[in-house]
C-alpha positions as CSV (number, residue, x, y, z in Angstrom):
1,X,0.0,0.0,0.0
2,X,0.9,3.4,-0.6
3,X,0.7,6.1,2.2
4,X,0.9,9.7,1.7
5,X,0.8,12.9,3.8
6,X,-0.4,16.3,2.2
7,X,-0.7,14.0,-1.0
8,X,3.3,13.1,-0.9
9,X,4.0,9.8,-0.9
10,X,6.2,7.8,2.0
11,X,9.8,6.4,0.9
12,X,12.3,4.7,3.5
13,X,14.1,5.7,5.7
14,X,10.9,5.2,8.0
15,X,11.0,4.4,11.3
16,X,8.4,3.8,13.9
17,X,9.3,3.6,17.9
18,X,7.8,2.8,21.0
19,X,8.9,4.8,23.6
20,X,8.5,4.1,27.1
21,X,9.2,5.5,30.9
22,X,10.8,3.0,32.8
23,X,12.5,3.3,36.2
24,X,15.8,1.2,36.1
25,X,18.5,0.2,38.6
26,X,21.7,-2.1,38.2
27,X,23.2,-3.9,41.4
28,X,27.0,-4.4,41.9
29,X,26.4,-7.9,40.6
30,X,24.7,-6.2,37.8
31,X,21.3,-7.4,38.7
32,X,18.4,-5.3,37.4
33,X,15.3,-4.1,38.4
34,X,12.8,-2.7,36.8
35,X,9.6,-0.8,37.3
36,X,7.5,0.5,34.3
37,X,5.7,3.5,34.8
38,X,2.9,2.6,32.4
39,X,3.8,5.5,30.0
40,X,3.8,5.3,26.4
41,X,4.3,6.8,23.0
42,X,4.9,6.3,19.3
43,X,7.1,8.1,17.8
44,X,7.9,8.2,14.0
45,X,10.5,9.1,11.5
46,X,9.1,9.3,7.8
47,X,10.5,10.7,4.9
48,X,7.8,12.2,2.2
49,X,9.3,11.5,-1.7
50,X,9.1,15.0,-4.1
51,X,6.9,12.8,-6.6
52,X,8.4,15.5,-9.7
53,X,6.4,18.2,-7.4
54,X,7.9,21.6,-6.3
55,X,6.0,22.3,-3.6
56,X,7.3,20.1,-1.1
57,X,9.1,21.9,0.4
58,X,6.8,25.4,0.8
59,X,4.2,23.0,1.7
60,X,5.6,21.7,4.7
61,X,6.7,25.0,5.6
62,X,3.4,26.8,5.8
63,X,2.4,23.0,7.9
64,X,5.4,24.0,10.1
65,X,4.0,27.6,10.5
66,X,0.2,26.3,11.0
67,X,1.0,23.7,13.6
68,X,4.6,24.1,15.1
69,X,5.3,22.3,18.1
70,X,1.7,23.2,19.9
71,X,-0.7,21.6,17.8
72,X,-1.5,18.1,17.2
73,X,-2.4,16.8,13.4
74,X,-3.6,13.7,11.8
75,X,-1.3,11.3,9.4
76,X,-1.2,8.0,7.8
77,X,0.4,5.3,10.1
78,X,2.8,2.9,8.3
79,X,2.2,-0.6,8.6
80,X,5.0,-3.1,9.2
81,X,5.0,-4.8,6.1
82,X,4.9,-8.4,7.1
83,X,1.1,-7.2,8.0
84,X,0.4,-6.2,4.7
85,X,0.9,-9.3,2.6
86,X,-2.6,-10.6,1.6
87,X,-4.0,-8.5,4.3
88,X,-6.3,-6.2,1.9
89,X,-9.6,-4.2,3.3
90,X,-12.0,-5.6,1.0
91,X,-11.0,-9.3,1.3
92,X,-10.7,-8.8,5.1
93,X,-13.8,-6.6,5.9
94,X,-16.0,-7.8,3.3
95,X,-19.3,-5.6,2.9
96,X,-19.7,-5.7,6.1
97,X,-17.7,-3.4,7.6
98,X,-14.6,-3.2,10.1
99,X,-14.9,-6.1,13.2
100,X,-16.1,-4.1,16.5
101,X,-15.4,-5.0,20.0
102,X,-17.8,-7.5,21.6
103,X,-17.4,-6.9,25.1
104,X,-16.5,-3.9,26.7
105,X,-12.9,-3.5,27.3
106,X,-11.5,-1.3,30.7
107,X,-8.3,0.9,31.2
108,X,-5.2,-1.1,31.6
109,X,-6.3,-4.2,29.8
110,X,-3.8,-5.8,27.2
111,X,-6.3,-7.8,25.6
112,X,-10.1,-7.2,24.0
113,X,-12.3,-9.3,22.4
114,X,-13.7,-8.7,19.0
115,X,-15.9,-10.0,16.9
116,X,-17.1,-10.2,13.0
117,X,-19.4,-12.0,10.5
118,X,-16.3,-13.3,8.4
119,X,-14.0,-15.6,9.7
120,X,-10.2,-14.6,9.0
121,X,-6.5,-13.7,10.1
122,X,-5.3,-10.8,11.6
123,X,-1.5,-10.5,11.9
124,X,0.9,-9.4,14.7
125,X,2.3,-5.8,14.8
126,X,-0.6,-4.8,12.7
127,X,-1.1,-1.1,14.2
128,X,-4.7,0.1,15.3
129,X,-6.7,2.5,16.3
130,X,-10.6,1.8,18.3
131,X,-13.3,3.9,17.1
132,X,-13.9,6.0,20.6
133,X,-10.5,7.4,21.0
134,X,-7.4,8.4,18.9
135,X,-4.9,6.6,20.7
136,X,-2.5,4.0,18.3
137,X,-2.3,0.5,19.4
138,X,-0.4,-2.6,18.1
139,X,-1.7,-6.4,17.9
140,X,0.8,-8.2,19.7
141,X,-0.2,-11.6,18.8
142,X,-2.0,-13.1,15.2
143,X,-5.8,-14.2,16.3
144,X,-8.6,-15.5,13.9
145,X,-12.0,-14.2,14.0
146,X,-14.4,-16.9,13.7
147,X,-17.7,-16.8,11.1
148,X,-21.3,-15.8,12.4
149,X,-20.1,-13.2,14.6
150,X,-17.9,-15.6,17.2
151,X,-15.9,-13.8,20.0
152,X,-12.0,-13.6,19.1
153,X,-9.3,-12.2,21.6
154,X,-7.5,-9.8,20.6
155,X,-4.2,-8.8,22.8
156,X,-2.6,-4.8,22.0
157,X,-0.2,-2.9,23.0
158,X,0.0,-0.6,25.3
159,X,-2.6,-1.8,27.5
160,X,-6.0,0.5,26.8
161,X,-5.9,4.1,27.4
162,X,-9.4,4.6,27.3
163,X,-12.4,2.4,28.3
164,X,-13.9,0.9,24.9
165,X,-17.6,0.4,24.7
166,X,-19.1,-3.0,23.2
167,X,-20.1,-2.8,19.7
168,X,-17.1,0.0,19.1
169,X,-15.4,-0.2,15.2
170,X,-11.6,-1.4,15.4
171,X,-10.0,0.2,12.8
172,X,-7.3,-2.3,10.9
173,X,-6.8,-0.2,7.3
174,X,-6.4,2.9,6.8
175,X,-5.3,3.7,10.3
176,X,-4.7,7.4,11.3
177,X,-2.3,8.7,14.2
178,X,-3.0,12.0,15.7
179,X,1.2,13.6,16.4
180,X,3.1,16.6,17.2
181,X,6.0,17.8,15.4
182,X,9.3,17.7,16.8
183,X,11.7,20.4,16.9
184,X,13.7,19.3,14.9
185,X,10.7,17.6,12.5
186,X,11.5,18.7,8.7
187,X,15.2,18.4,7.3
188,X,15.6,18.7,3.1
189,X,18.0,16.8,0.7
190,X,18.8,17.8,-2.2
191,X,20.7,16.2,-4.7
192,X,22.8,18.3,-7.5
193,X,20.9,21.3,-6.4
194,X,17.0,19.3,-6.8
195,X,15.2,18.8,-3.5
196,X,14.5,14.7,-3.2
197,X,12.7,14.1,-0.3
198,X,12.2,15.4,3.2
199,X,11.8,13.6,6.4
200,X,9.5,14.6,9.2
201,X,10.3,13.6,13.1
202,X,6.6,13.4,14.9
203,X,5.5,12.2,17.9
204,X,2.2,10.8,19.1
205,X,-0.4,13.1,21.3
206,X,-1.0,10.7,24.1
């Protein structure tokens, strides 16, 4: 699949990072300990291709200048591409429409259950999002939902954010992250004086 931001399409390098707050201590005898905080991000790295356009560059200037480092913004999350080999929309959702949650999940679980008329595979480190709230998930083991609507657990990562209602749309394609921009977020190449590409350094609004 082909994901674009402000119609640009994405090129390596890409990279997509899960950071998280941890509390750490090594012993003398180099024994560690551990205690996590429960705090998590993504954060991405994703360079946007010219495409034969000239406006690359002034249009992610005046996005700079309208957003800066203050206001959050919607773009295309990448999928891992093991996840996207025979995993397309319309074989997978069918005409029926995205699987939804079948019983209500709380904060701070690491697993859901789901449910959808179609019986089919869903891959590990496929990225989601749940139709309630904007906050990016990531399947964290490959589950099979079964036909005529049969419950399926589904296990993410980071635990849930937000409580998720029963009968709630999980989003699987087409999966949108809400970010900030870094300070540091645009940088140009150019090669023999012609821009190439430019790569943006975001970071998720949690």
């Amino acid at each position: 699949m082909i994901y674009k931001f402000m119609g640009y399409p994405y090129v390596t390098p890409i990279s997509i990072t899960s950071n998280e707050s941890y509390l750490m201590n090594e012993s003398l005898n180099l024994k560690r300990k551990v205690i996590y905080k429960d705090a998590q991000r993504w954060e991405l790295l994703i360079t946007l291709k010219d495409a034969g356009k000239s406006k690359l560059f002034s249009d992610l200037m005046g996005h700079w200048m309208r957003t800066g480092l203050h206001t959050s913004f919607d773009i295309p999350v990448p999928q891992h591409l093991g996840t996207e080999i025979g995993f397309v929309k319309n074989d997978i959702y069918g005409n029926i429409g995205a699987p939804t949650v079948s019983d209500e999940g709380e904060v701070g679980d690491s697993s859901i259950n789901i449910s959808h008329f179609l019986a089919r595979s869903y891959p590990a480190g496929r990225f989601i999002t749940f139709g309630n709230h904007h906050k990016l998930y990531a399947v964290t083991e490959s589950f099979d939902t079964l036909a005529e609507n049969g419950s399926a657990e589904m296990r993410v990562f980071p635990s849930l954010r937000q409580r998720v209602p029963a009968n709630t749309p999980v989003n699987f394609f087409d999966v949108v992250a809400k970010v900030f921009n870094e300070a540091d977020s645009s940088s140009f190449q150019y090669t023999d004086g012609i821009m190439q590409n430019a790569t943006l350094k975001i970071v998720e609004d949690v």
